[in-house]
N, C-alpha and C positions, 0 to 999 in steps of 0.2 A: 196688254194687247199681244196677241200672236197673228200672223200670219200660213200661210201655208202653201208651199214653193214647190213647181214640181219642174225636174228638171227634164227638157224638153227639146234640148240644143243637139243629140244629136242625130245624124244621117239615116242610122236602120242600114246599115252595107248589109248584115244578114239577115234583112228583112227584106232584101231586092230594089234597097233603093224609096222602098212607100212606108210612109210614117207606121212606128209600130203602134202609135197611138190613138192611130186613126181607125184601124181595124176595127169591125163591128161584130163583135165579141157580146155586147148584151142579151138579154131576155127578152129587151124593147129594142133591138138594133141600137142601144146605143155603143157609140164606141168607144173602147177602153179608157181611155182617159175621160171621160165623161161617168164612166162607172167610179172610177175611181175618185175622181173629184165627188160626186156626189158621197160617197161614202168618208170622206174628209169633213163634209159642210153639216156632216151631221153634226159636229162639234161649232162652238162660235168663234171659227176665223173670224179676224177683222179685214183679211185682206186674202184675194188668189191671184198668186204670180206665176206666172212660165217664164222661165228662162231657157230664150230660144236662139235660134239662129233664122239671118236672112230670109234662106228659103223657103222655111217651113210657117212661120209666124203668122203666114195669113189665117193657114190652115184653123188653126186651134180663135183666131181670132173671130172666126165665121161660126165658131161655135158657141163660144162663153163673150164675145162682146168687150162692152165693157164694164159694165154690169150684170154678174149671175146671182138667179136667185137673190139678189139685194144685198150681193158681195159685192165691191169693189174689183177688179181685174186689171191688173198690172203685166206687160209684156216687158221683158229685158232681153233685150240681145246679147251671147256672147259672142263678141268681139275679138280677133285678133290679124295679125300683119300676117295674111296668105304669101307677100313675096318673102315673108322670111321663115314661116313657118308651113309645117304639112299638116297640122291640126290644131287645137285649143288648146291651152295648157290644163286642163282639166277640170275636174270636179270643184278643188281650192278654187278656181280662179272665177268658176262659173255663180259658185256663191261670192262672190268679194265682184262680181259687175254689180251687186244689187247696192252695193256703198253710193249714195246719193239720190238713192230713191225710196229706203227707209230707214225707220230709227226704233224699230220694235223689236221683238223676240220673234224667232220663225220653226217652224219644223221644212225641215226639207224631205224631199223620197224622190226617187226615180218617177219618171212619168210613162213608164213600159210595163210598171208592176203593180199588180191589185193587191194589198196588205190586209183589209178586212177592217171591216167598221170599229173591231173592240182595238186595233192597234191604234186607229187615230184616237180614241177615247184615254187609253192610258198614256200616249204621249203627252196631249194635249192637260191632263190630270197634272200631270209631272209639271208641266212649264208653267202652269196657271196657279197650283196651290203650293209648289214647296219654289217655287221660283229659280228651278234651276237646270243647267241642260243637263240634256237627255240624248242616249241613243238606244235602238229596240235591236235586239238581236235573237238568234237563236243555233242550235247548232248546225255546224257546217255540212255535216250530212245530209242535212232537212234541207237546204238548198246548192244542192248537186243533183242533175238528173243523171242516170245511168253511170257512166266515166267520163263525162264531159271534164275538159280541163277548164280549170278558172282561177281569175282571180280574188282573193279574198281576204279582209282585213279579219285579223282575229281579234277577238275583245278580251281582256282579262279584267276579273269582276271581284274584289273582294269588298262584301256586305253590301252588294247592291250599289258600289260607286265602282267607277271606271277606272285602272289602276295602269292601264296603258292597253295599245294598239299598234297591232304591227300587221302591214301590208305583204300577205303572201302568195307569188306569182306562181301560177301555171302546176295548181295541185289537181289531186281528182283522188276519188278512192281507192284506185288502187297502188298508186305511187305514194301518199303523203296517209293511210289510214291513220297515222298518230295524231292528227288534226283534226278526227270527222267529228268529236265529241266537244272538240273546243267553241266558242263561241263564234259565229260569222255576223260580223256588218253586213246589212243588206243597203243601206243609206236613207236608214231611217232615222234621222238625227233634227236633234232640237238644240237651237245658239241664241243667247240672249246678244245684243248688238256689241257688246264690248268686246265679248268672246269674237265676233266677226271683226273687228277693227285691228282685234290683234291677229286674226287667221292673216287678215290683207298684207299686215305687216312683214309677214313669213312672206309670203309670195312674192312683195315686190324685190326681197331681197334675194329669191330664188332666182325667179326672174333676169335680174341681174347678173345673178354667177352663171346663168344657163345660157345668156342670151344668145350665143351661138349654136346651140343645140336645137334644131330644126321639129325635132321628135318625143323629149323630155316635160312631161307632165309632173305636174306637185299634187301629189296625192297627199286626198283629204285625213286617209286615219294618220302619216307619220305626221303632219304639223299638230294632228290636237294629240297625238302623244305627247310629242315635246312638249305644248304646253302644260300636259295633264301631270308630268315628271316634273316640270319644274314649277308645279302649282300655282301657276298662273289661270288655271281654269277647272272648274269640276263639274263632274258628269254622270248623272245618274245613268244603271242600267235597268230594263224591262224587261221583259220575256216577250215575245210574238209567241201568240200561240196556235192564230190562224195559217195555215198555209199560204204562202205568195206566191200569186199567179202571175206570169209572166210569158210573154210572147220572143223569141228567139228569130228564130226560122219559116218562114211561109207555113209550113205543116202545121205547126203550134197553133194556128187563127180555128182550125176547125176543133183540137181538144181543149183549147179553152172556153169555144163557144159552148158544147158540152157541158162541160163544168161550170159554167153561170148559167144554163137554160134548164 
């Protein structure tokens, strides 16, 4: 069994504050995340979770229920101490709230980005008949708009398995060009539960070393390096070969809509 987890927790600050998931971006007005899940459910999840936060959680609950299309729907909050922190500890932490509410294999993605029907297909290929995780990537230049700076995990791939991952801050093309050809995570990624029990395990001990650091996230590609380096877990790679649409900025809501109508 797999599931399929879109992460959903957070704010939109450069979207003015209104879900960028919410945005109605369809052909049938529907809205992004609604496009996107439908193009997930083409494949047989056994389960659709959002992992979200507080504020937002009714939003998406007014849409998918708790029942979609004769999926199951599962909301998870992530959770942390506002008096001692200014944000979530991240991505790691936002997959490791689902520990206690499943025991399957999952694919996770952004819930701001449309990936295309044939990515959820070859993910979902990978976890189902060679039983093993999975991340989709593609190169870095393919997802960069103009000189936008960003951040970006690079994938190194030898024969199609994952050979490590390293998180690189505040590149764009024309500072870091030695990188546009390398592989980028987009956080397209598939974990069978063990592999999560051990991600949780890293965290709680980040956690720990960090706990005065008000601002410090544990980012998701250095914990599955280290375990990828010390073969504790292994990780097919895929190719994305669709384009990934995604919403930014207020302006993005009219050329996306474009580019799905």
């Amino acid at each position: 069994m797999v599931s399929v987890v879109f992460m959903v927790a957070g704010m939109s600050s450069r979207f003015g504050g209104k879900p960028k998931q919410m945005a109605k971006v369809g052909p049938n007005n529907e809205t992004l995340i609604e496009y996107s899940v439908n193009q997930a459910l083409t494949q047989s999840f056994n389960k659709l979770i959002f992992i979200t936060n507080h504020k937002t959680e009714h939003l998406f609950h007014s849409i998918f229920g708790n029942n979609y299309k004769n999926i199951p729907v599962l909301y998870i909050q992530q959770k942390y101490d506002t008096n001692i922190r200014n944000k979530p500890w991240g991505t790691t932490d936002a997959i490791c709230s689902m520990i206690g509410y499943i025991n399957e294999s999952f694919i996770m993605l952004n819930g701001d980005d449309i990936y295309g029907t044939s990515t959820f297909e070859k993910g979902f290929h990978i976890m189902i008949n060679q039983k093993n995780n999975v991340i989709g990537g593609l190169p870095v230049v393919n997802t960069i708009a103009n000189n936008n700076v960003v951040n970006r995990g690079i994938i190194y791939v030898e024969n199609d398995s994952v050979v490590g991952l390293k998180e690189m801050l505040k590149i764009s093309k024309n500072t870091h060009p030695e990188l546009m050809n390398e592989l980028a995570n987009v956080n397209f990624i598939g974990l069978d539960y063990k592999s999560l029990l051990m991600i949780n395990n890293i965290l709680l001990k980040f956690k720990e070393k960090h706990k005065n650091d008000p601002n410090i996230e544990c980012l998701l590609p250095d914990v599955l390096n280290d375990l990828i380096l010390e073969k504790k877990i292994n990780m097919d790679y895929f190719e994305i070969t669709e384009n990934i649409i995604g919403l930014t900025h207020p302006e993005d809501e009219t050329v996306v809509k474009k580019i799905l109508c």
